[in-house]
N, C-alpha and C positions, 0 to 999 in steps of 0.2 A: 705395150700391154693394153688390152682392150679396155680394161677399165679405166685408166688414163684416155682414153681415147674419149668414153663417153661423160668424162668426168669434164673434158675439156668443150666438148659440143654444147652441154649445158650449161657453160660458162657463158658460150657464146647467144647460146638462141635464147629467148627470156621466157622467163612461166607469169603467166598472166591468171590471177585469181579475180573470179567476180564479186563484183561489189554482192554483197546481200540484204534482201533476197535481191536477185535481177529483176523479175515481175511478182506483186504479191499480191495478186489478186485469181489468179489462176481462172480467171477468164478468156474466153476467146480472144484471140488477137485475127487482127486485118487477116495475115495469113492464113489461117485456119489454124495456127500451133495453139498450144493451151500451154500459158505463163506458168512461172513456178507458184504450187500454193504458197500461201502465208506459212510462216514458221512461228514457231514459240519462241519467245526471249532465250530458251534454254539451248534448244537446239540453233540458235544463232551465235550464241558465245561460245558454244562449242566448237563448228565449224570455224570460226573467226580465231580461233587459240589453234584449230589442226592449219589452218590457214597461215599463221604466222610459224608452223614448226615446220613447213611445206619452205616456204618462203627462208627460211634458215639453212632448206638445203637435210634436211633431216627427215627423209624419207621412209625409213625403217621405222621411227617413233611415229609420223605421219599412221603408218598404216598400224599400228600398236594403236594411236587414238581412235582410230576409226573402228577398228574391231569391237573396241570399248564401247562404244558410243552405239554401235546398230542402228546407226540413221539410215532408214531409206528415203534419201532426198534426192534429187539430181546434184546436186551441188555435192554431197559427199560423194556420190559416186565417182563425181569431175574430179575430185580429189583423190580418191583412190584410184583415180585411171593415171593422174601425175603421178603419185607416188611408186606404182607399180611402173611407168615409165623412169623413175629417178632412178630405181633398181635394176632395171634391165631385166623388169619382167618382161618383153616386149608383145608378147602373146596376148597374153593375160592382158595389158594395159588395152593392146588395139580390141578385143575382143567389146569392152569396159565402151573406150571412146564409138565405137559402131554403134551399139546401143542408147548414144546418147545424139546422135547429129541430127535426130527429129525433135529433140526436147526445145525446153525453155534454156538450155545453155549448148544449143547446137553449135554456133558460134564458135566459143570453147575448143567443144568437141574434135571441131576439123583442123582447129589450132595443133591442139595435139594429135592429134595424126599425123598432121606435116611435120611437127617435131619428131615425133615418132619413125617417118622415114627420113626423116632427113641424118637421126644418130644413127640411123643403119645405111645411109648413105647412097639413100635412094634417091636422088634429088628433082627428078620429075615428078615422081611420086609426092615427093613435099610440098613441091611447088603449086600439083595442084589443088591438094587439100587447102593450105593456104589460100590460094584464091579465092576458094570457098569463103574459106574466115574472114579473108580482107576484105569480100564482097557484105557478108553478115554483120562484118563491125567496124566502118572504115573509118569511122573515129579513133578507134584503138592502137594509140601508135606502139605498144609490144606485139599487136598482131601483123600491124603493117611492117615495122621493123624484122620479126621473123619471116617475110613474105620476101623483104628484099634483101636477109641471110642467105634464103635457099638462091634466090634468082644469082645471087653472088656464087655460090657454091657452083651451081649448073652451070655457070660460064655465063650468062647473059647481064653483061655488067651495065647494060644502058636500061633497064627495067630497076635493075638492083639499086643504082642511081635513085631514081623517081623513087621509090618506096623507102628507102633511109632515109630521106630529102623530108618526106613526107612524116615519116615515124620522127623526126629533130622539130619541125616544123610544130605537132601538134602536142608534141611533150618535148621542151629542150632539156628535160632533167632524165630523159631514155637514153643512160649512160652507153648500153647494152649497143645502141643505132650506132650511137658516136662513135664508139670503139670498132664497130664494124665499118662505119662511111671510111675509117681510118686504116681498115686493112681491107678496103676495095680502093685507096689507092695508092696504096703496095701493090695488089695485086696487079693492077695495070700500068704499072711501072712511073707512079708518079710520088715521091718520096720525098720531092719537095715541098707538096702538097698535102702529103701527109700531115710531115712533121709543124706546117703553119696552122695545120686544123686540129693538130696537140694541144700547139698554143691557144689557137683561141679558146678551147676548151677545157684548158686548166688538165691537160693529163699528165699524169707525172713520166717521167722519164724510162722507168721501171716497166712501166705498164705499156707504153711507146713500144719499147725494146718484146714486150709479149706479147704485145699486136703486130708486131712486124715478123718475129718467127712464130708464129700461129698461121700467117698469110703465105708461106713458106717461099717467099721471092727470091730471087739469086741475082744478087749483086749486078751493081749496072757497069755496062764496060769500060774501061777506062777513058776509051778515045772517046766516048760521047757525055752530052751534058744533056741535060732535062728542058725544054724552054714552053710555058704553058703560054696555052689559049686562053685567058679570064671570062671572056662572055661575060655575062650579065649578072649582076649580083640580085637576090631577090628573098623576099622572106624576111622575118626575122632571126631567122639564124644565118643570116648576112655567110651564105657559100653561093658561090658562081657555079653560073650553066656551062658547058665547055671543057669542063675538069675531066673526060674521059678522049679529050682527044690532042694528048700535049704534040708539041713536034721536038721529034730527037735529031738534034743537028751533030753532025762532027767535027769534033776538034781539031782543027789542023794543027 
């Protein structure tokens, strides 16, 4: 069922909400963009309450507050272009995000696009909106981590690497990467690898078992065993370089 389907994409890719305001001064910037104005205490608690029902995954009430509210700010809009993507408005949401990728939460914007094609399963298309985002906010390890979802998705597992690496590295609490670093290697048929980067990460079992059928692998053969490359360990989230090149030897 399709709704299962994008019910599950979003489980996967992560919604990244801005801090507020992002800029409040609504002056010039280096670039030439114009920051977001200043907001009132009122209209900051309000976004910051549609922000936490967004973040709940309650997208229908999301766009219920927003109607209430008639905020014209970039930042509600941002949010009514999530919400109308949680819904599979998909029109309506990219129409929203277009109009926003020149603002003060550009960034954002191209974020959700590439989420945008990535639930409709366009993954170059994703890929390189994201680039965009990853380029705009490469501190942002939910932008970087959905950067290197789509690169996973597209088939290009050695970029997909670098940008989860990257998204654990600059947040190790980006459950969302971890859970993906973990079904990219499923995907390239490394399981024993997986299941040691479960462990170190405290996943439970449950969840192992719905990162491994989300990655949709098919069993390894019987006559062969897994023997990896370790390379080099590095970072503080202490994973080795090498992990996408194991050698499969056979069993005699």
């Amino acid at each position: 069922m399709k709704i299962y389907r994008w019910i599950t994409v979003l489980c996967i890719a992560g919604l990244s909400l801005p801090a507020l305001p992002v800029l409040a001064d609504g002056k010039e910037q280096k670039d030439g963009k114009r920051g977001c104005a200043e907001m009132t205490q009122e209209d900051r608690t309000q976004l910051e309450m549609i922000a936490k029902v967004l973040a709940e995954g309650k997208a229908y009430a999301a766009l219920a507050f927003l109607d209430a509210a008639k905020l014209d700010l970039p930042v509600a809009r941002l949010y009514r272009a999530h919400a109308l993507r949680q819904t599979a408005q998909f029109e309506q949401a990219g129409e929203l995000y277009q109009q926003l990728i020149s603002s003060c939460v550009g960034g954002l914007a191209y974020q959700g696009l590439g989420l945008l094609a990535e639930m409709q399963e366009q993954h170059e298309t994703a890929i390189g909106f994201l680039k965009v985002a990853s380029r705009m906010m490469p501190v942002d390890s939910k932008v970087r981590g959905d950067y290197g979802y789509a690169l996973m998705m597209y088939g290009d597992h050695q970029a997909a690497l670098s940008e989860l690496l990257t998204a654990i590295e600059l947040d190790g609490n980006n459950r969302l990467a971890i859970h993906n670093l973990i079904m990219l290697m499923y995907k390239t048929g490394q399981d024993e690898r997986a299941t040691q980067l479960a462990k170190d990460f405290s996943i439970a079992e449950q969840y192992l078992q719905e990162i491994r059928q989300a990655s949709g692998l098919p069993a390894f053969k019987v006559n062969q065993r897994q023997q990896f490359s370790l390379g080099g360990c590095y970072g503080n989230t202490q994973l080795c370089t090498g992990i996408l090149s194991p050698r499969l030897e056979a069993v005699q």
